[in-house]
N, CA, C and O of each residue as an XYZ file, in Angstrom:
648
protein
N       0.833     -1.192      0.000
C       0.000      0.000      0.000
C       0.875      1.251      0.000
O       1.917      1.405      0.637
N       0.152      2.308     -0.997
C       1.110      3.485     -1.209
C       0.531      4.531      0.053
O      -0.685      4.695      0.158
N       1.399      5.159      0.911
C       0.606      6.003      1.590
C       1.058      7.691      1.462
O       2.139      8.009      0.966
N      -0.040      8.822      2.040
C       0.954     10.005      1.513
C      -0.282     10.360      0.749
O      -1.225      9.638      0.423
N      -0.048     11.761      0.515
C      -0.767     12.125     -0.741
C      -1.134     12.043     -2.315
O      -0.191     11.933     -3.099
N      -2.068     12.077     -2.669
C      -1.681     11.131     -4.548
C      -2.303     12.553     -4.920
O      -3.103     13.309     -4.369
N      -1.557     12.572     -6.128
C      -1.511     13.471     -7.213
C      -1.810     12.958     -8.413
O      -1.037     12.365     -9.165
N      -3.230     13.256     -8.622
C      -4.002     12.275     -9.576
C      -4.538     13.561    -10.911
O      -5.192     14.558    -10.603
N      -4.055     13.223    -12.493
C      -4.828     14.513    -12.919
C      -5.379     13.503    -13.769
O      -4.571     12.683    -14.205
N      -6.656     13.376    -14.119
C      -7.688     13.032    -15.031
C      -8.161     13.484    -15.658
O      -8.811     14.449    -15.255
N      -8.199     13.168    -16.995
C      -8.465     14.007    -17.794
C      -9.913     13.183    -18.733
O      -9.735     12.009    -19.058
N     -11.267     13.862    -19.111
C     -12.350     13.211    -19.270
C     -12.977     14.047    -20.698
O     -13.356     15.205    -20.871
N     -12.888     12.979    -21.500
C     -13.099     13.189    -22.485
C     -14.992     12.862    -23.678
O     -14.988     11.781    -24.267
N     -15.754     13.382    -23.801
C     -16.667     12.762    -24.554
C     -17.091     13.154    -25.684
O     -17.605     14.244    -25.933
N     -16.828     12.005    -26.632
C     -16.528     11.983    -27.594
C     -18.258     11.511    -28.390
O     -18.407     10.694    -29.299
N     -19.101     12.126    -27.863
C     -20.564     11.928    -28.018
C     -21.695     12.828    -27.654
O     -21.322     13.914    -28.098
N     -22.624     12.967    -27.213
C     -23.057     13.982    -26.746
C     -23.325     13.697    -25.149
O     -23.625     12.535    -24.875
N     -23.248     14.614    -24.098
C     -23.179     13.809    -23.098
C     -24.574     14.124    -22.335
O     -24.360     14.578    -21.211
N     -25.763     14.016    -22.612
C     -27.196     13.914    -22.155
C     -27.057     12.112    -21.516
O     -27.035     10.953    -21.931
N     -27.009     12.693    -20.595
C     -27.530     10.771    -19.055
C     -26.203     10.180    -19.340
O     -26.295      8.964    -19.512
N     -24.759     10.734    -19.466
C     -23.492     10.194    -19.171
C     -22.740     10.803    -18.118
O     -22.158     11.884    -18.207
N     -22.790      9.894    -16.896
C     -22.230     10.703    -15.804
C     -21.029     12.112    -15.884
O     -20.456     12.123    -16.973
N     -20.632     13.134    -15.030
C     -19.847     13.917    -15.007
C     -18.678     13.746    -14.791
O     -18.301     13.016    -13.874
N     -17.867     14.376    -15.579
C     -16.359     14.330    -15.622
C     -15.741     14.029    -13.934
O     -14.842     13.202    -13.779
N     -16.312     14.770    -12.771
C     -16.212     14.963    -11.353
C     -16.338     13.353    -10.844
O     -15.539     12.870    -10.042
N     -17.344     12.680    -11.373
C     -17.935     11.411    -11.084
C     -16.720      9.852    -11.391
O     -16.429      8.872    -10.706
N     -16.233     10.438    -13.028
C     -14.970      9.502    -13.464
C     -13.796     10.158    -12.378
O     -13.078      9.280    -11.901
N     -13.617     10.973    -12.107
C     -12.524     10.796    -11.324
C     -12.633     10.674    -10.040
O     -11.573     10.509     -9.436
N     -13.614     10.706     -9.425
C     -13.878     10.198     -8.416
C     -13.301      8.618     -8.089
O     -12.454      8.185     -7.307
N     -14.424      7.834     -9.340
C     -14.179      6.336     -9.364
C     -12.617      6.440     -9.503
O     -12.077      5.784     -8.613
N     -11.771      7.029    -10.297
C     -10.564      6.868    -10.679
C      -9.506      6.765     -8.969
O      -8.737      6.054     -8.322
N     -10.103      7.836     -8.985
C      -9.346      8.225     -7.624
C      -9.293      6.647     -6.389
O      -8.230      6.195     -5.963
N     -10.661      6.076     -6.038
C     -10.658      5.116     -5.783
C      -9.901      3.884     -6.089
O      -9.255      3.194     -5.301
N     -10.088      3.710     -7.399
C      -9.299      2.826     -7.871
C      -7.588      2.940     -7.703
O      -6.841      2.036     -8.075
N      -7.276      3.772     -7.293
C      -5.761      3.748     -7.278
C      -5.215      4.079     -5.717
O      -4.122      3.951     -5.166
N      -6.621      4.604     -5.260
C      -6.281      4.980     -3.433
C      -5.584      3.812     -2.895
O      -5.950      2.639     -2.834
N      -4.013      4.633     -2.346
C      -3.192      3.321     -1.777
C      -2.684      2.626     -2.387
O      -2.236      1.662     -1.766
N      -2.480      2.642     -3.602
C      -2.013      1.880     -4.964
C      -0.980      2.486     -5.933
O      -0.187      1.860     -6.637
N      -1.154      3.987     -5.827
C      -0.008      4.336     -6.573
C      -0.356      5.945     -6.509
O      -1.491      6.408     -6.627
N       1.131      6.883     -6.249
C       1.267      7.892     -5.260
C       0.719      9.007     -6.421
O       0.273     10.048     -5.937
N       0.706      8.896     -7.920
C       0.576      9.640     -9.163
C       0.639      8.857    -10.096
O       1.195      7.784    -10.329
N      -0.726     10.301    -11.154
C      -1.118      9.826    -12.449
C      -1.564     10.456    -13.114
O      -2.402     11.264    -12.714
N      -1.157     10.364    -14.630
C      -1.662     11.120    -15.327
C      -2.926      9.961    -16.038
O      -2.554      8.788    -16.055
N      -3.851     10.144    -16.404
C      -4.192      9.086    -17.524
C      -5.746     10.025    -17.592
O      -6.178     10.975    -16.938
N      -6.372      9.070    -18.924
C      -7.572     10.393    -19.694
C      -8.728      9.308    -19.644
O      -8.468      8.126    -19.419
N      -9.947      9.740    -19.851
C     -10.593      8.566    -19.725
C     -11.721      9.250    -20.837
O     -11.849     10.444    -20.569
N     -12.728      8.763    -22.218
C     -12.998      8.557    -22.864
C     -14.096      8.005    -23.411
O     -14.099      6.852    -23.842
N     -15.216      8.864    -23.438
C     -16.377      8.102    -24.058
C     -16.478      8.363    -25.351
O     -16.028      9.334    -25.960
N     -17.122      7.403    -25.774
C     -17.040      7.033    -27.432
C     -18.442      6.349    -27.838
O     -18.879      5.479    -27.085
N     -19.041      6.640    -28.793
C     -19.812      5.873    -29.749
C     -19.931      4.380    -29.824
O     -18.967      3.771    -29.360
N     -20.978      3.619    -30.344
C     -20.268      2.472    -31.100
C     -19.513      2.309    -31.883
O     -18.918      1.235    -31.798
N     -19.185      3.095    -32.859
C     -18.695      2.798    -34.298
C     -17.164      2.823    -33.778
O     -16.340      1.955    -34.070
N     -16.817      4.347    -32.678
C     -15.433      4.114    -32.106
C     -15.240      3.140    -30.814
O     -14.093      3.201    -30.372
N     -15.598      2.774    -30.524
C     -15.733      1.483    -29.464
C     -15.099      0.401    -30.540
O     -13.930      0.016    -30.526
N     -16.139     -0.014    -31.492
C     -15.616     -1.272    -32.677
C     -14.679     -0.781    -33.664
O     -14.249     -1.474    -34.586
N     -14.406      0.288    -33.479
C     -13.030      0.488    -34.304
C     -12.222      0.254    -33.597
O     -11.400     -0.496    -34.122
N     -11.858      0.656    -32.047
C     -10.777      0.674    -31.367
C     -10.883     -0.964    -30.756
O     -10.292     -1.023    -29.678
N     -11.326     -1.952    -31.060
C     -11.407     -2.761    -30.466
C     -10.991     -3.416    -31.555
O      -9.867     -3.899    -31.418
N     -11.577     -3.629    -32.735
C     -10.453     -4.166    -33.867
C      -9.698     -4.053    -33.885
O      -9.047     -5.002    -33.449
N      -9.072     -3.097    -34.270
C      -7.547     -2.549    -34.464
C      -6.961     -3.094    -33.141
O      -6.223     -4.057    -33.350
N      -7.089     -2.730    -31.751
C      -5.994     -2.779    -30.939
C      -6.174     -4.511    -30.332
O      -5.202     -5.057    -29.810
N      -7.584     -5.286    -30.488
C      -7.674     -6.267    -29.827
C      -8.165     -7.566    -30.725
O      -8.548     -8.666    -30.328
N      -8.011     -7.015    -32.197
C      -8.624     -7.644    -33.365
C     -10.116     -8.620    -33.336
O     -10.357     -9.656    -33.955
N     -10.912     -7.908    -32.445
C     -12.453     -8.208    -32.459
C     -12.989     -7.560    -32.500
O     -12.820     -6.467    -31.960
N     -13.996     -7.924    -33.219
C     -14.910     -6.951    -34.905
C     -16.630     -6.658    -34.033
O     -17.749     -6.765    -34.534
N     -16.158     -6.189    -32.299
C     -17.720     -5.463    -31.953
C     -17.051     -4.745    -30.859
O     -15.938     -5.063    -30.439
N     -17.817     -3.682    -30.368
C     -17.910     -2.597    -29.981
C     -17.686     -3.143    -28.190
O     -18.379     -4.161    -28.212
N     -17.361     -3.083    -27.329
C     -16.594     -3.626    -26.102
C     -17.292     -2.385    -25.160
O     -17.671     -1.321    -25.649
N     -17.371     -2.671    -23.973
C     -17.894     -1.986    -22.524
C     -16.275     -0.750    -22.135
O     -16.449      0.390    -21.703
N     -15.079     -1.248    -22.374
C     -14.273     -0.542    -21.486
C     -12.811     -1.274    -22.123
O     -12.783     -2.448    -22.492
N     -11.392     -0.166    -22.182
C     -10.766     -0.734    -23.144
C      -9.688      0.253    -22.270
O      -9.815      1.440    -21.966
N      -8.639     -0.641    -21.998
C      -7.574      0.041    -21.574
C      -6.773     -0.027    -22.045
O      -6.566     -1.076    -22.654
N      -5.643      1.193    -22.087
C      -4.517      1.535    -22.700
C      -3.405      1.336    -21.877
O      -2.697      2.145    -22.477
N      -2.508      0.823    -20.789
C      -1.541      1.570    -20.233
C      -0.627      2.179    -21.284
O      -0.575      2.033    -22.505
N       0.108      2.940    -20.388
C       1.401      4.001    -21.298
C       2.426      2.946    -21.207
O       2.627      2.143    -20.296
N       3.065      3.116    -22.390
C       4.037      2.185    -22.819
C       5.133      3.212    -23.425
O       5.298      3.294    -24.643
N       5.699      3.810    -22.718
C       6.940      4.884    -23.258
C       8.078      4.024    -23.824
O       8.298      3.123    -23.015
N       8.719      3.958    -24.666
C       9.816      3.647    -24.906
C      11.072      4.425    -24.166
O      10.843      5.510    -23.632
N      12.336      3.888    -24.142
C      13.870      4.598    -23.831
C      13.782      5.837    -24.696
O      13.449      5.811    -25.881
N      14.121      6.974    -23.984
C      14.024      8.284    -24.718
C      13.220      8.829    -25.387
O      13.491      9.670    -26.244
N      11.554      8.236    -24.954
C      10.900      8.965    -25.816
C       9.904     10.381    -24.985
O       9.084     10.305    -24.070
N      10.235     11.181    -25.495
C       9.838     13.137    -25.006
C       7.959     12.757    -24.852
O       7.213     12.013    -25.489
N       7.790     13.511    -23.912
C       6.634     13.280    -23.517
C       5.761     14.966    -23.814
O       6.362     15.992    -23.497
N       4.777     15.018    -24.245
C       4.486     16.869    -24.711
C       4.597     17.506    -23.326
O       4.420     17.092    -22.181
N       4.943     18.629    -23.849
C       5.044     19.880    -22.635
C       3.494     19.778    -22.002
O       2.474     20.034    -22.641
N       3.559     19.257    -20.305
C       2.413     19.529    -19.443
C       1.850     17.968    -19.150
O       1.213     17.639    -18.149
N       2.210     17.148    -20.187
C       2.038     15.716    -19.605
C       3.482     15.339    -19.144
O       4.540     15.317    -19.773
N       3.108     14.974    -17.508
C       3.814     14.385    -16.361
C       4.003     13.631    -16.292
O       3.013     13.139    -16.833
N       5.100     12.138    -15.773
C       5.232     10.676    -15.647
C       4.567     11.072    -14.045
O       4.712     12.103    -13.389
N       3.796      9.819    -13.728
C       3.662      8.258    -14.411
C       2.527      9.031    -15.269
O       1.609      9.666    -14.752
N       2.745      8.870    -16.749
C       1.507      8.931    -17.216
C       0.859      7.280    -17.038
O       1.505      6.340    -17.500
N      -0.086      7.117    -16.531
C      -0.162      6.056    -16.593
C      -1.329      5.111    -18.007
O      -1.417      3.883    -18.043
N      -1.896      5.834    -18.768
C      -2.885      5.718    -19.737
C      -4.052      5.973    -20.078
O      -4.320      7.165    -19.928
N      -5.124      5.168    -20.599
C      -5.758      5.971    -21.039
C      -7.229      4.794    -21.174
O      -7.218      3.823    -21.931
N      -8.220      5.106    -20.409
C      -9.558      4.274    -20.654
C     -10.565      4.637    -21.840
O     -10.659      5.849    -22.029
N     -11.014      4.166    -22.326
C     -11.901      4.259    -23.393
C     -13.690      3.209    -22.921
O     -14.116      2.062    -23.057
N     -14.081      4.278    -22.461
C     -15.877      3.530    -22.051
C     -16.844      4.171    -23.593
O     -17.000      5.219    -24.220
N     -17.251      2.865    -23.612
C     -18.264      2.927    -24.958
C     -19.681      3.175    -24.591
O     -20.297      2.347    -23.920
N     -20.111      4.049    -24.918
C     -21.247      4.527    -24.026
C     -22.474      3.602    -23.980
O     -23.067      3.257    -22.958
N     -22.829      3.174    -25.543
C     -23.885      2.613    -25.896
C     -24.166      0.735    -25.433
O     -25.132     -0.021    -25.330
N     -22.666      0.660    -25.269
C     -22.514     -0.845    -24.553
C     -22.929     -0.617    -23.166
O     -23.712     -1.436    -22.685
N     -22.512      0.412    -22.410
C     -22.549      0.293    -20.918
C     -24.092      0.462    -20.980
O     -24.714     -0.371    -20.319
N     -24.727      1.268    -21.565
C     -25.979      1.632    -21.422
C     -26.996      0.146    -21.619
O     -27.749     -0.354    -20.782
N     -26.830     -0.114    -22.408
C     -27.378     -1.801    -22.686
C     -27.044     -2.831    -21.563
O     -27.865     -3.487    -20.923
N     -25.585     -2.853    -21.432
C     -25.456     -3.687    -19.953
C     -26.148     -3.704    -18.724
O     -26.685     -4.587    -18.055
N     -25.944     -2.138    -18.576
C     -26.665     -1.961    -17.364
C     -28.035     -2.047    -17.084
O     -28.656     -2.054    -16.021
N     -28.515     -2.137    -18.733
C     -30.407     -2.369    -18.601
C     -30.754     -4.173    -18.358
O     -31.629     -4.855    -17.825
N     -29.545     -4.375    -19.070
C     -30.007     -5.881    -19.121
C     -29.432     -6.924    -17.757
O     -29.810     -8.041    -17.406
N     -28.534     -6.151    -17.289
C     -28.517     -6.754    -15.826
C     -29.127     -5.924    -14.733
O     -28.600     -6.058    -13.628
N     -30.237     -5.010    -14.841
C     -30.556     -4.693    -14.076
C     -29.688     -3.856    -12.629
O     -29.949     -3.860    -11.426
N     -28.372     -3.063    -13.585
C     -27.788     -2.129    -12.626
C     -28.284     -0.703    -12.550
O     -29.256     -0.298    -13.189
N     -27.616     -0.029    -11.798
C     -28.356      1.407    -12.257
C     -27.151      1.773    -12.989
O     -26.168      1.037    -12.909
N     -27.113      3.132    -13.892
C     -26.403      3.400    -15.231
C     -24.981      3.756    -14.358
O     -23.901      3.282    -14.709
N     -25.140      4.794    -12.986
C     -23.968      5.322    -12.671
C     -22.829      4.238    -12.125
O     -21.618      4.232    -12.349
N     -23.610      3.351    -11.355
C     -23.070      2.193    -10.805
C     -22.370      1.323    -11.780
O     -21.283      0.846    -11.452
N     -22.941      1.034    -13.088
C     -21.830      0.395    -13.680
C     -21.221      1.120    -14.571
O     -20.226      0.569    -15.041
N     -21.455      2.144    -14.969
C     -20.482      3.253    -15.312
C     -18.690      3.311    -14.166
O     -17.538      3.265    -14.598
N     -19.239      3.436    -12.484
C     -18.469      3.089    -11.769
C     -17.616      2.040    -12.041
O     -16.412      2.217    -12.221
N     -18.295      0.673    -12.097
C     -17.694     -0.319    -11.840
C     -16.102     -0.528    -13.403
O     -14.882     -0.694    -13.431
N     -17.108     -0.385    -14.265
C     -16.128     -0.412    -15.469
C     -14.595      1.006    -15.249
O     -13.605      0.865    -15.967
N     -14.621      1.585    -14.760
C     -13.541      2.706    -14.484
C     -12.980      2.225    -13.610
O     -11.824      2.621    -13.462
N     -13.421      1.325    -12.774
C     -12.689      0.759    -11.349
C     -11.852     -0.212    -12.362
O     -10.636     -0.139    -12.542
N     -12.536     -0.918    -12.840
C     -12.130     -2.695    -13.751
C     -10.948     -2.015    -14.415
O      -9.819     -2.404    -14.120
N     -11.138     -0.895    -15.410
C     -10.164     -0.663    -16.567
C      -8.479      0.482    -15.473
O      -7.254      0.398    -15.556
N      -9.292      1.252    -14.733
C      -8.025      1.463    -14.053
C      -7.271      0.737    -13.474
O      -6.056      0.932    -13.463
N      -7.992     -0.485    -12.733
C      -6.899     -1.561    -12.440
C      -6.128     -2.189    -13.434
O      -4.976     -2.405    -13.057
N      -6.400     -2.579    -14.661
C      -5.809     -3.052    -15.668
C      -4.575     -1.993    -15.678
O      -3.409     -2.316    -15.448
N      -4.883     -1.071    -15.890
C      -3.756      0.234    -15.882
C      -3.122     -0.026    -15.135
O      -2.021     -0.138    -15.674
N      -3.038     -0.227    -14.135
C      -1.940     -0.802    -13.038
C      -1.371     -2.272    -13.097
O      -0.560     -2.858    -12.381
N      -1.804     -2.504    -13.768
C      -1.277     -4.467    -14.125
C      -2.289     -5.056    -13.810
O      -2.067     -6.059    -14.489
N      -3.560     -5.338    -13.169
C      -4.312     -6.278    -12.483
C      -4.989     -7.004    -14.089
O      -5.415     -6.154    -14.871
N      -5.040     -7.818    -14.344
C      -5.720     -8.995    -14.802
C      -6.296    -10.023    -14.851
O      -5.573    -10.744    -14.164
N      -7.299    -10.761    -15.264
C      -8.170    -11.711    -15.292
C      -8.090    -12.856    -16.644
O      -9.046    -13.228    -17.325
N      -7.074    -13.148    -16.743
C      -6.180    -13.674    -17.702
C      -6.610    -15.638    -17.180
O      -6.603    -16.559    -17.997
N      -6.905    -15.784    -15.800
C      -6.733    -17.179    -15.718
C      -7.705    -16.894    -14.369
O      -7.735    -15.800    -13.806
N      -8.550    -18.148    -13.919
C      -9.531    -17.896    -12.454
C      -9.046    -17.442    -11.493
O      -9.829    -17.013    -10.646
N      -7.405    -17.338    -11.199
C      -6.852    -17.234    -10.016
C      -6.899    -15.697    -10.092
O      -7.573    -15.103     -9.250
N      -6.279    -15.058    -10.971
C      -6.025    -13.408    -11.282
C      -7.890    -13.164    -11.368
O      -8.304    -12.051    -11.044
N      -8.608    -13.921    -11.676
C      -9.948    -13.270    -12.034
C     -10.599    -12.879    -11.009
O     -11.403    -11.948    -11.018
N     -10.352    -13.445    -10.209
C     -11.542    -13.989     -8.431
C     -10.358    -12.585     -7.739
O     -10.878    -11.598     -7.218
N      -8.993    -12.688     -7.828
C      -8.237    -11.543     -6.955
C      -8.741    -10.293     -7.767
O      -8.869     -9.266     -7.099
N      -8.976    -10.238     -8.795
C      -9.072     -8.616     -9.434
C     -10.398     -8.091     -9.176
O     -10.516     -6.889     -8.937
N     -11.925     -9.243     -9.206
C     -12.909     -8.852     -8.738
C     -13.075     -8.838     -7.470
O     -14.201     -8.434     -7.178
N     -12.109     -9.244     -6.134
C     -12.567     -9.082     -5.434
C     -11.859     -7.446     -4.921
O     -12.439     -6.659     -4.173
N     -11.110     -7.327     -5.264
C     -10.604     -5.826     -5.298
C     -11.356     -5.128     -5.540
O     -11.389     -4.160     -4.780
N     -12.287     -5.147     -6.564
C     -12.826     -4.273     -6.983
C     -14.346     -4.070     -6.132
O     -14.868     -3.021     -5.756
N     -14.842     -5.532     -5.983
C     -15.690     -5.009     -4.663
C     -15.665     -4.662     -3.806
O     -16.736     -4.410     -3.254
N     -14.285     -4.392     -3.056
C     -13.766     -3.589     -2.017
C     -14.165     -2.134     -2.385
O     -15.097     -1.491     -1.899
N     -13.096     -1.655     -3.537
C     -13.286     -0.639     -3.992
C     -14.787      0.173     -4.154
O     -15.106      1.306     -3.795
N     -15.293     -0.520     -4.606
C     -16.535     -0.422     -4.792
C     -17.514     -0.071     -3.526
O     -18.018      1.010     -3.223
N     -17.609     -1.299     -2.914
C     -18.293     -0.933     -0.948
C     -17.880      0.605     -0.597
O     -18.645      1.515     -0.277
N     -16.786      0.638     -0.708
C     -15.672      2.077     -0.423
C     -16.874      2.840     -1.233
O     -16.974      3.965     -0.741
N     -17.861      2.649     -2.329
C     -18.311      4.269     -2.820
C     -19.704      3.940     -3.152
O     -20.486      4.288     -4.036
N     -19.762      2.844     -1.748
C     -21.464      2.260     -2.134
C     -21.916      2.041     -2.695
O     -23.079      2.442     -2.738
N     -21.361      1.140     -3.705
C     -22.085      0.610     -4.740
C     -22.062     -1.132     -4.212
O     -21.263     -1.687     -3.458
N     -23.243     -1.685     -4.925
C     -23.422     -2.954     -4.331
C     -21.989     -4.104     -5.357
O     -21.455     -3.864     -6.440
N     -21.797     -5.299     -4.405
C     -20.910     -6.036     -5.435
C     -21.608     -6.515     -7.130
O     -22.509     -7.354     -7.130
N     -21.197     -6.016     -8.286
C     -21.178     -5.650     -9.745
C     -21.198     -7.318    -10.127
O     -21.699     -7.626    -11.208
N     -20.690     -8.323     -9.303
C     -20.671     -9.582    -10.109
C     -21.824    -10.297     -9.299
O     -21.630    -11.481     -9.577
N     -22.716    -10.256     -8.608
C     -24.079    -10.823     -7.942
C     -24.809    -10.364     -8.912
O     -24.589     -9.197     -9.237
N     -25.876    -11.124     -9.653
C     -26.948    -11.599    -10.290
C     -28.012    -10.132     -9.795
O     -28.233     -9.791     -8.633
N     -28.343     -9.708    -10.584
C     -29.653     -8.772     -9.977
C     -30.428     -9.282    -10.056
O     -31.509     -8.824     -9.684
């Protein structure tokens, strides 16, 4: 556990119109959570998008041809490579939430919209930090993190059946 003050800048992007998509204040909130005690600074942007850019960016970077809930980037700097004037290390990356997927999810499992709006920013910032669900053992440790996280901002546990 990191302790001390964190220096977190988030940066919130929508790339749609934003009528019933939570507030920029709201993603970094969740963000903030997700890294409380985990890591002391960060830069990273977070990203709503369409379908059409949801299934573009999901082809290209993950070569499957539909539109995905939540899509993480970490920063991958190379040796010597200049970072623009005003972006800080750790940059740490960059989330991409597809609006029109979360919106469907959340009707069809019966969440409310902000709550799994939450939950997916919790899921994809941990990825940003390394956490994965790659095999049952990493799957069961990364969700149960996240229902921690989660309790932490009152939201009910995201993997129970509604």
């Amino acid at each position: 556990m990191t302790k001390g003050p964190v220096r977190l800048d988030v940066s919130v992007g929508y790339a749609l119109p934003r009528a019933g998509l939570p507030a920029a204040v709201s993603f970094r909130k969740w963000v903030a959570a997700a890294l409380e005690g985990r890591i002391r600074e960060a830069d990273l942007a977070v990203r709503l998008v369409d379908a059409r850019e949801g299934r573009a960016l999901n082809r290209h970077y993950r070569g499957k041809d539909y539109a995905t809930n939540v899509l993480s980037f970490p920063a991958d700097l190379g040796e010597g490579v200049k970072l623009p004037k005003g972006v800080k290390m750790p940059l740490l990356g960059d989330l991409v939430l597809c609006a029109p997927v979360v919106a469907r999810e959340s009707r069809e499992q019966g969440k409310r919209l902000n709550d799994h709006y939450a939950h997916l920013t919790v899921h994809g910032a941990l990825h940003l930090l390394g956490w994965n669900h790659e095999d049952a053992r990493e799957a069961d440790c990364m969700e149960a993190l996240e229902r921690e996280i989660l309790a932490g901002l009152g939201i009910a546990d995201p993997y129970l059946d509604a």
